[in-house]
C-alpha positions as CSV (number, residue, x, y, z in Angstrom):
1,X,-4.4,-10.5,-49.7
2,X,-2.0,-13.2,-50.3
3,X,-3.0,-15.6,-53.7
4,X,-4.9,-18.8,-53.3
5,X,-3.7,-22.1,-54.4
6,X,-6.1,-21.6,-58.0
7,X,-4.1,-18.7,-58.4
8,X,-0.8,-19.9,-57.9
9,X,-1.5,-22.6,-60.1
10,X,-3.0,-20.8,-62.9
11,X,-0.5,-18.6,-62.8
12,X,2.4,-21.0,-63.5
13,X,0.8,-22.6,-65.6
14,X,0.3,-19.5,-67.8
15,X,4.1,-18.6,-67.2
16,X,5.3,-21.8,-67.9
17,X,3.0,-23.0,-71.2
18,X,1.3,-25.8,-69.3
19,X,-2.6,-26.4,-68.5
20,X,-3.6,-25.9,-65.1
21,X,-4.3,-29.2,-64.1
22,X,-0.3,-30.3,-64.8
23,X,0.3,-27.2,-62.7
24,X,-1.8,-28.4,-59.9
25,X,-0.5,-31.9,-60.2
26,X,3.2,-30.0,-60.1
27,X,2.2,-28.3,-57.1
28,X,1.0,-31.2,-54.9
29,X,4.0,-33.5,-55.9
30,X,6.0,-30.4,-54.6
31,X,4.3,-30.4,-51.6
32,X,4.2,-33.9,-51.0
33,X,8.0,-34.0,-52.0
34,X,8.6,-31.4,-49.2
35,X,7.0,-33.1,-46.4
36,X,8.5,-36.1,-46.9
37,X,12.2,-34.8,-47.2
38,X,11.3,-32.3,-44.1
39,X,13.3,-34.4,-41.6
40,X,16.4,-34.7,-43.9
41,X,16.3,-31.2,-44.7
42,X,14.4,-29.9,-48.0
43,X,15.7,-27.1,-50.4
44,X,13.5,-24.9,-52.7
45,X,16.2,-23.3,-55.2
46,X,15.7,-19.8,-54.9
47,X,13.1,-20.0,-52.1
48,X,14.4,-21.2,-48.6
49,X,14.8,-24.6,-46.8
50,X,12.6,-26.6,-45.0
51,X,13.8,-28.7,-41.9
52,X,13.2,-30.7,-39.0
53,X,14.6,-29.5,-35.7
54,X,14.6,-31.0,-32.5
55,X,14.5,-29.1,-29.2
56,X,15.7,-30.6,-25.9
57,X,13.9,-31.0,-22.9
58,X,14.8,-28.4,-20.5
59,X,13.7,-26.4,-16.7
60,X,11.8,-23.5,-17.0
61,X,10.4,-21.8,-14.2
62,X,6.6,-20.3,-14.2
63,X,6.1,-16.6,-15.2
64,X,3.3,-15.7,-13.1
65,X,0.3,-17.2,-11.1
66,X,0.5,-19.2,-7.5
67,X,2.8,-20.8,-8.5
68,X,5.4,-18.2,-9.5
69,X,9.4,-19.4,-9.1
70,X,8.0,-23.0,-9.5
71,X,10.5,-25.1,-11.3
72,X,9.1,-27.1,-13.7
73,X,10.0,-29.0,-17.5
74,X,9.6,-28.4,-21.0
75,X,9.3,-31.6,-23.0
76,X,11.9,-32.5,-25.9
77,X,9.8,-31.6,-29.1
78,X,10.0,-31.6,-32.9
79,X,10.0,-28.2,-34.6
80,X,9.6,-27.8,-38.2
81,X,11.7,-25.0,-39.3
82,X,11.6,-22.4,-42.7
83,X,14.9,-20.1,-43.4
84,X,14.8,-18.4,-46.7
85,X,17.2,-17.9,-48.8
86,X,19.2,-15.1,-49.6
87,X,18.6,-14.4,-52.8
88,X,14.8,-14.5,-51.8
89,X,15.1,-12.3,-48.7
90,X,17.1,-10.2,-51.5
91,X,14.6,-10.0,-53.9
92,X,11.4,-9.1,-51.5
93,X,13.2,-6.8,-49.8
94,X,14.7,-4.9,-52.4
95,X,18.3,-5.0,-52.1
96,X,21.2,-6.5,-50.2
97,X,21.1,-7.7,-46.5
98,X,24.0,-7.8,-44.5
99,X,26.7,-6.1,-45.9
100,X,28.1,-4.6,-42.6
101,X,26.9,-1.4,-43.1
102,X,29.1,0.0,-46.2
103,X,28.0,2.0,-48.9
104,X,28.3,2.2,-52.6
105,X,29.6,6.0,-51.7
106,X,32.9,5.3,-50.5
107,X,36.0,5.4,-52.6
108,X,35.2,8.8,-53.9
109,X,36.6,11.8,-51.4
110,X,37.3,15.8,-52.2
């Protein structure tokens, strides 16, 4: 079960040596931060980057229905977008991603 906002906070704040209410104001400015810098691209060191994408209109044609084949158009539309980082994706998934396949065995033959 993932931890609720009370946790998070109280748990920063008990890492850190502030109260919880600083660590609640902390978090909100964060998040406030974030959705305003959204659309110029925001970085959590550490964490990943948050962004604003736009998508361009374009013809699709319909799946299924009476009107299968039909032509028809997606509106242009405004994605918000996550990637995380590295070192994150690293750290959660306990080791490194991506390194073409090699191995720390190799080097070493009869």
């Amino acid at each position: 079960m993932p931890m609720t906002k009370s946790e998070v906070s109280r748990y920063l704040a008990d890492k850190v040596g502030i109260t919880k209410k600083q660590s609640d104001t902390f978090l909100e400015a964060l998040a406030e931060l974030a959705y305003a810098e959204a659309k110029n691209t925001f970085v959590i060191p550490g964490i990943g980057k948050l962004s604003l994408k736009e998508s361009a209109a374009r013809e699709a044609t319909m799946p299924f229905g009476p009107r299968k084949g039909e032509k028809y158009m997606v509106p242009a539309k405004k994605k918000v977008k996550f990637t995380v980082a590295k070192a994150a994706k690293d750290a959660i998934t306990g080791g490194k991603s991506g390194d073409g396949g090699s191995s720390s065995m190799g080097g070493d033959s009869m």
